[in-house]
Legacy VTK file of the C-alpha trace (Angstrom):
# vtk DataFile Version 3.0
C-alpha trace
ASCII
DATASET POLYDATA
POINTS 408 float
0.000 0.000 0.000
1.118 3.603 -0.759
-0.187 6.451 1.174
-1.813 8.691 -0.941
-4.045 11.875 -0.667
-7.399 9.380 -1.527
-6.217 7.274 1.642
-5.452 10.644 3.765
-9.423 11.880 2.690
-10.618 8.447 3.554
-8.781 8.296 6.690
-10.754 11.453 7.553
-13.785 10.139 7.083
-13.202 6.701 8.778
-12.545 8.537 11.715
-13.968 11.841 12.095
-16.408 10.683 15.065
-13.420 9.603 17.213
-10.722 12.610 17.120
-10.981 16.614 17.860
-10.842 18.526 15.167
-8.318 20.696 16.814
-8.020 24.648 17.163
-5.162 26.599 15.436
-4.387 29.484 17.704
-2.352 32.827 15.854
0.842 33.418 18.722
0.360 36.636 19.383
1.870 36.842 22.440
5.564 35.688 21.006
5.393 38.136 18.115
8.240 39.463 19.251
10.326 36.804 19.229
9.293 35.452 15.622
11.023 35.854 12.363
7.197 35.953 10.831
2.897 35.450 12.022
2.769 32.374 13.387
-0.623 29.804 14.368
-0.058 27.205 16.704
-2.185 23.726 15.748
-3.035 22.480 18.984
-2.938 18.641 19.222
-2.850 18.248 23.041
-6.316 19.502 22.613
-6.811 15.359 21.468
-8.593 13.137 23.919
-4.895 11.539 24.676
-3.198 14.828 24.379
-1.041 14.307 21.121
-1.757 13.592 17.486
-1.728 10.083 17.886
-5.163 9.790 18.106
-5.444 10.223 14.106
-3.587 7.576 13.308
-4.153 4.560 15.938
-7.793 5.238 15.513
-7.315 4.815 12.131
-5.225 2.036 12.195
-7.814 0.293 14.982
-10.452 1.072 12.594
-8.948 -1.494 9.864
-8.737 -4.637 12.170
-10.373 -7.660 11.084
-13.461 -9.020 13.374
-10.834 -11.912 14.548
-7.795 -9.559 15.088
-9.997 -6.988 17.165
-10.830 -10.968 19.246
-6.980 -11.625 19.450
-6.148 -8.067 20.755
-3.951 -5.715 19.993
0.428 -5.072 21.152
2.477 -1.961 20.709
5.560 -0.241 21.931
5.440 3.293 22.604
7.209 5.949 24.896
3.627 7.046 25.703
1.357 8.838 23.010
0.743 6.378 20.527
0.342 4.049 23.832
-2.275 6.540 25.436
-3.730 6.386 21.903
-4.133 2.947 21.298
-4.708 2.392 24.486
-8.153 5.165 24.995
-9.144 3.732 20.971
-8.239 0.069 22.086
-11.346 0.681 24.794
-13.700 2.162 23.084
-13.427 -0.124 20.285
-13.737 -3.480 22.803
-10.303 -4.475 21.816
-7.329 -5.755 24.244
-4.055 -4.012 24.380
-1.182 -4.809 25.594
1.892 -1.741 25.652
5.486 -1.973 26.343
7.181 1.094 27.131
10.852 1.848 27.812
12.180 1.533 31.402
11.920 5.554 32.048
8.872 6.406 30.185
7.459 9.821 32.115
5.204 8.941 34.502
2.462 11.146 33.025
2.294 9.168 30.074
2.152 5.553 31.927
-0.033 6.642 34.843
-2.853 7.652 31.544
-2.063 4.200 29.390
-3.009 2.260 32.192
-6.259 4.649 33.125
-7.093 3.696 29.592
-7.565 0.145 30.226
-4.326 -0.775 28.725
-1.581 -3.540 30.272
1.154 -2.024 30.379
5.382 -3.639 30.688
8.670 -2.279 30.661
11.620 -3.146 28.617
14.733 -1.850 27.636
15.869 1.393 28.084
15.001 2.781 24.607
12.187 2.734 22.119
13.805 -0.020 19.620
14.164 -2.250 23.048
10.511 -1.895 23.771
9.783 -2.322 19.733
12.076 -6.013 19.677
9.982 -7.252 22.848
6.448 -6.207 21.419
7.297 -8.041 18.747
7.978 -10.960 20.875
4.612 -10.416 22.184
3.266 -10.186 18.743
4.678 -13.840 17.860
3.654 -15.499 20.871
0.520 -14.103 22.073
-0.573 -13.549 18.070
-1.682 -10.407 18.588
-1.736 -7.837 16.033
1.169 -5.621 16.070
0.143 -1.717 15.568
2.879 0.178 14.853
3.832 3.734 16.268
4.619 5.366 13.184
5.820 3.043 9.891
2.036 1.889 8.839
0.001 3.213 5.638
-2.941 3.595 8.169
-1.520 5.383 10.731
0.959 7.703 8.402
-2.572 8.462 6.442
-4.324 8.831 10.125
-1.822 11.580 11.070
-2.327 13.173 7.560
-5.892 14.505 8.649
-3.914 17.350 10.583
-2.903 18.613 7.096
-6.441 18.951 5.752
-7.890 20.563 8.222
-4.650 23.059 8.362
-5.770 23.823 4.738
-8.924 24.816 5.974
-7.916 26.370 8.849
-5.190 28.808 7.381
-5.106 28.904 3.721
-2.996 31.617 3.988
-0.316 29.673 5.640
2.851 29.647 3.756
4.829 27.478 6.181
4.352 24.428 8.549
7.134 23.271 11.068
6.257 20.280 12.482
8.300 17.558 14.990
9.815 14.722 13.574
10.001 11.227 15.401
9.593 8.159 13.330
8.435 10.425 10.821
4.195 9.741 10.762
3.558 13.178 11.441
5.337 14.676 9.001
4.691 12.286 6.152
1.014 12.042 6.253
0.559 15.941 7.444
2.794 16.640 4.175
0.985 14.308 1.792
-2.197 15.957 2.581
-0.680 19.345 2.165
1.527 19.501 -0.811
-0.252 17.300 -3.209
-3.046 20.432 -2.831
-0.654 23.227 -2.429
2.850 22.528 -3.425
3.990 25.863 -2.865
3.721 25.886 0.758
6.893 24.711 2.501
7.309 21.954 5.270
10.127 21.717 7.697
10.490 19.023 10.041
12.554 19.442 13.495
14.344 17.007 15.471
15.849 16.655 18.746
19.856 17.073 18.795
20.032 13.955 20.723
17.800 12.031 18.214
18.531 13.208 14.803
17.197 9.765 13.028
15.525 11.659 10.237
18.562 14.103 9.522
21.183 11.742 9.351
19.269 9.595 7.265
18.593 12.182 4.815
22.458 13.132 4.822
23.688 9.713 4.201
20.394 9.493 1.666
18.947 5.821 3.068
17.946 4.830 6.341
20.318 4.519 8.859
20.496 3.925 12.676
21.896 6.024 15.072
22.450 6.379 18.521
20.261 8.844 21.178
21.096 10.621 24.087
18.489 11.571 26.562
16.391 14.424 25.812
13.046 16.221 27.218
11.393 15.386 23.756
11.082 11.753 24.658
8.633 11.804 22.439
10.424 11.460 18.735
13.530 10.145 20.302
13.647 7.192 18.286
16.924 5.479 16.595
15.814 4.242 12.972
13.121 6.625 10.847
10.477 4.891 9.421
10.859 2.901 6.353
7.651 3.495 4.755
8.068 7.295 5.926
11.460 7.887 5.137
10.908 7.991 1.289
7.401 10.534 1.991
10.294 12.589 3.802
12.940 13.068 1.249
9.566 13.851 -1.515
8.001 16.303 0.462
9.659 17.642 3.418
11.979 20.978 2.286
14.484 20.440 4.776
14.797 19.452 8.568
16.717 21.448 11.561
17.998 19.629 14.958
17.624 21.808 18.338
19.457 21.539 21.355
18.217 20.430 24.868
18.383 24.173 26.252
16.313 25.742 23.422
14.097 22.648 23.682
13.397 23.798 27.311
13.259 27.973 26.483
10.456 27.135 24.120
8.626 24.996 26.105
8.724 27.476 28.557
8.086 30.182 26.515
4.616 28.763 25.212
3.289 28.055 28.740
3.932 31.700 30.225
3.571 33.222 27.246
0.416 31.970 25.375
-0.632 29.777 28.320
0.120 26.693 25.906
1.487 23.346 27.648
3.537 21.856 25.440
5.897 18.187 25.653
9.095 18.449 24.985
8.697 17.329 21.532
5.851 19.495 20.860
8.248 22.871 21.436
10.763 21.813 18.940
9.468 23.734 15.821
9.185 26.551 18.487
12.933 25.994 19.440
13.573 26.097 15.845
11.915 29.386 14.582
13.639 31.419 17.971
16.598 29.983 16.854
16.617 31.024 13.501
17.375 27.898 11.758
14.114 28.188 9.286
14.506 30.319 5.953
11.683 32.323 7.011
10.821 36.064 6.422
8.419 39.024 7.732
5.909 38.373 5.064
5.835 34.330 5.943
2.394 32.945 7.649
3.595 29.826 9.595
2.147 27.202 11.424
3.796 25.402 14.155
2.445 21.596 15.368
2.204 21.610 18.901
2.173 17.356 18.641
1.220 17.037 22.434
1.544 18.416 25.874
1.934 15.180 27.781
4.432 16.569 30.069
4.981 15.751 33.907
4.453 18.535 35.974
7.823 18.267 37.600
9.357 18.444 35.086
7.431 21.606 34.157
8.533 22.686 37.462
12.306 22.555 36.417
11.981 24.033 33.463
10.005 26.776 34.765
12.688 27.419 37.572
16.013 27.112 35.114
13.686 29.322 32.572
13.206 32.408 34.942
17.565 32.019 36.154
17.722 32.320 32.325
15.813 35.269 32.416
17.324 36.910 35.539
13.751 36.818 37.655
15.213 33.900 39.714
18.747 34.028 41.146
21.340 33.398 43.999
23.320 36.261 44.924
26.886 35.835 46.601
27.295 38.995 49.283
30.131 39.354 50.893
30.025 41.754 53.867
31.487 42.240 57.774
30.333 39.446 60.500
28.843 42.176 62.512
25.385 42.134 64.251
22.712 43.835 61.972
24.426 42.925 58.568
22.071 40.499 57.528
19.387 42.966 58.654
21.029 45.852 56.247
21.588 43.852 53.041
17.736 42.119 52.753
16.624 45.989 53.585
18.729 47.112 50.573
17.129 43.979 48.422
13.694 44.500 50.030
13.564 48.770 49.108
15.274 47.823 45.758
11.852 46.234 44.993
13.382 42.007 44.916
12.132 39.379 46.810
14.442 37.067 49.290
13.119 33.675 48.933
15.879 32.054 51.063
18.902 33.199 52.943
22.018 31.366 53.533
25.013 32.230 55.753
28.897 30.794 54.536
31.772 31.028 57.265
33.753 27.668 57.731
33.732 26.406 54.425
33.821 29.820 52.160
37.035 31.102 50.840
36.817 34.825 53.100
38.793 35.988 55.964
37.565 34.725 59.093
36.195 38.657 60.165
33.804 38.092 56.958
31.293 36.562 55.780
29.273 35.313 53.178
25.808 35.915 52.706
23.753 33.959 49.698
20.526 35.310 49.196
17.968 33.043 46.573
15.746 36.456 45.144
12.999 36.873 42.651
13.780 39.744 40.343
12.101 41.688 37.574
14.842 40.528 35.043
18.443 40.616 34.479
18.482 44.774 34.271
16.900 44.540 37.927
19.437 42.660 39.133
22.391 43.833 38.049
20.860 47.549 39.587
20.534 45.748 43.227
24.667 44.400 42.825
25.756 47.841 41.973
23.462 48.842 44.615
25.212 46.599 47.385
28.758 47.922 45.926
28.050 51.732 46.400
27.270 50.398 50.000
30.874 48.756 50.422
29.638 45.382 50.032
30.937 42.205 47.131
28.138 41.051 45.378
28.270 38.784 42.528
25.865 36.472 40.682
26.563 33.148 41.830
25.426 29.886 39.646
24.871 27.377 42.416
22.527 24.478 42.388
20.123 26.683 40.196
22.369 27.212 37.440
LINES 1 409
408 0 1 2 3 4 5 6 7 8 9 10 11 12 13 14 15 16 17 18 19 20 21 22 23 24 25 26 27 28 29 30 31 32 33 34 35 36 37 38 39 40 41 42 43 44 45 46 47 48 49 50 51 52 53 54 55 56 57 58 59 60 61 62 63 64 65 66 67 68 69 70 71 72 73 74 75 76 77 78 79 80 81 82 83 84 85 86 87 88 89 90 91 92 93 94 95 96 97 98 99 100 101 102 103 104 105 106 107 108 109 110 111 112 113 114 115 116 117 118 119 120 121 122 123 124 125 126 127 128 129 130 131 132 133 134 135 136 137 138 139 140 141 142 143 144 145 146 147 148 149 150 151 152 153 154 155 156 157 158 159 160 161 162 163 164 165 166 167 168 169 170 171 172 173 174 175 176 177 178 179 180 181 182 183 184 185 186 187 188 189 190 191 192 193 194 195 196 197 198 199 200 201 202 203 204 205 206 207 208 209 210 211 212 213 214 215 216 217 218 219 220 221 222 223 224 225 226 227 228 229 230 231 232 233 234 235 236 237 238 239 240 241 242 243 244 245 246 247 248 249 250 251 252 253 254 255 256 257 258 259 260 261 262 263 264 265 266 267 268 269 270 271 272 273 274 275 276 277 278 279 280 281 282 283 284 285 286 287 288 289 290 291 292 293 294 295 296 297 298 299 300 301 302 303 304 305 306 307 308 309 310 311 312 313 314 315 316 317 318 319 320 321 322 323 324 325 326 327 328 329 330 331 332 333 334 335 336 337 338 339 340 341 342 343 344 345 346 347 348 349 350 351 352 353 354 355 356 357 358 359 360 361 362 363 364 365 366 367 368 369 370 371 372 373 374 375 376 377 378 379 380 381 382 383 384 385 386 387 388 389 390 391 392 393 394 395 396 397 398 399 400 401 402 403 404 405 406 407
């Protein structure tokens, strides 16, 4: 079978009860910070919070009355799992998941709400892949794949319809790259109607599967590093997807872990957006300049899902505003006199900062022993704020540097 536009219309049809047709949101808010207009397709607006629910409904749509009986196995680092899983229920079909050892919790926690069994193995998506397959053999259940299927690469290709409804305007979409589904089907649907709008894929640095593969010009397996954008981070692009790719994608961009984070940031406090690590990536992307985009571009970004645990929203959130120069730890050094702790959070407090914590550093800080050193953790206005309270604390007398510490 070859995924065509026909199969991307049908898919739409097939499952148009079952999915959200999703909202596309213009980013106002992050003008600024844009090299053009920019619309933000919301897929954690899905029942399962990602895309996924296209294509494994899609995909769960086409089993036979005796594979829906024998049930259902797939390995997933947690969308495609969720999906399956919520589609596997409504549908009166078993699933069974496996999911790699340090899947978020977020993600397992809501497979197994589905109705899903759920089992860990490996420490990587191609380990949980190799023992699903296992599963597949022994248990002859029918193996639904995350991303290299007709069905589910035709599935995920409904997002590119309705973004031609949406925004016809739109001269640009920048959309995540895993396995590749996403991008394939979404690009299908779009540029067999309107081959002059241009599609960029992003990866994660530490998962460039797509990227290298296009570079060497076949498919070829690399190695990952951990990343926040556990969602693409898979060694091997799709087969079936691969060839979609290098037809229809204009080019593809890596980002790095930090910009990952900035952007995921970035859409939560500034357009109230919650966003996965993988779901930021075109965001990273666009701040970082990579795309050949100008003022008079309309893009569209695919926020793929905002399955995200909320601690680790917490420490993005925290090294985001140290970034930014609203959160920091401030080295004093002053006198060990009575009333010198008093007269430095006075100086903070009328400078208009907040102390959060307050930390004094005699025995084990590199100072005379008449000194010491104060560390003060403060809420700021920004970086100009704070370096006006240090020069503030030098016309006083006092030593006061930025100090990276544990928040760093």
């Amino acid at each position: 079978m070859t995924v065509t536009l026909a199969a991307v219309r049908e898919a739409r049809e097939r499952i148009h009860d079952g999915i959200v047709r999703t909202p596309v949101v213009p980013a106002l808010a992050m003008r600024d910070r844009l090299p053009c207009a920019l619309h933000v397709k919301l897929e954690s607006a899905q029942r399962t919070g990602s895309f996924k629910d296209r294509g494994a409904l899609n995909r769960m749509l086409d089993l036979s009355d005796d594979e829906r009986k024998s049930g259902v196995v797939t390995a997933s680092a947690g969308n495609h799992a969720q999906a399956v899983a919520y589609h596997g229920a409504r549908l009166g079909v078993s699933v069974e998941v496996v999911m790699p050892e340090h899947t978020p919790l977020v993600k397992v926690a809501n497979t197994r709400g589905f109705g899903a069994g759920v089992r860990f193995h490996g420490a990587t998506l191609s380990d949980a892949m190799t023992e699903a397959r296992r599963i597949e053999a022994d248990d002859h259940r029918v193996f639904v794949h995350a991303f290299d299927d007709d069905r589910v690469i035709a599935g995920q290709g409904t997002l590119g319809l309705e973004l031609l409804e949406q925004v016809p305007e739109m001269t640009a979409v920048v959309v995540p790259i895993g396995g590749g589904g996403l991008i394939s089907g979404t690009a299908i649907a779009i540029r067999e109607q309107r081959p002059d709008i241009r599609i960029f894929g992003v990866e994660a640095a530490a998962a460039p599967s797509a990227l290298a593969s296009r570079r060497a010009g076949h498919v070829v397996h690399i190695e990952t590093r951990d990343t926040i954008a556990d969602g693409i981070a898979v060694k091997r692009v799709g087969d079936r997807t691969f060839p979609l790719i290098q037809r229809y994608v204009d080019d593809i961009v890596a980002v790095e872990e930090p910009r990952i984070a900035a952007a995921v940031h970035l859409l939560l406090e500034r357009e109230k957006f919650m966003a996965e690590g993988a779901g930021a990536t075109p965001l990273a992307a666009l701040i970082d300049g990579q795309l050949p985009l100008h003022k008079d571009d309309v893009a569209v970004m695919v926020l793929s899902g905002g399955n995200i645990d909320v601690n680790l929203v917490g420490r993005i959130i925290d090294r985001g505003l140290v970034a930014d120069g609203r959160l920091a730890r401030l080295s004093v050094m002053v006198r060990d006199l009575p009333g010198s702790l008093a007269h430095i959070t006075r100086l903070v407090a009328d400078a208009g900062a907040n102390v959060l914590e307050v930390a004094h550093r005699r025995a084990f800080a590199d100072i005379g022993v008449r000194d010491v050193k104060i560390i003060m953790y403060l809420e700021t206005h920004g970086r100009d704020h704070l370096t006006a309270i240090i020069d503030l604390l030098a016309r006083d007398g006092m030593v006061a540097r930025v100090d990276p510490g544990e928040w760093a």
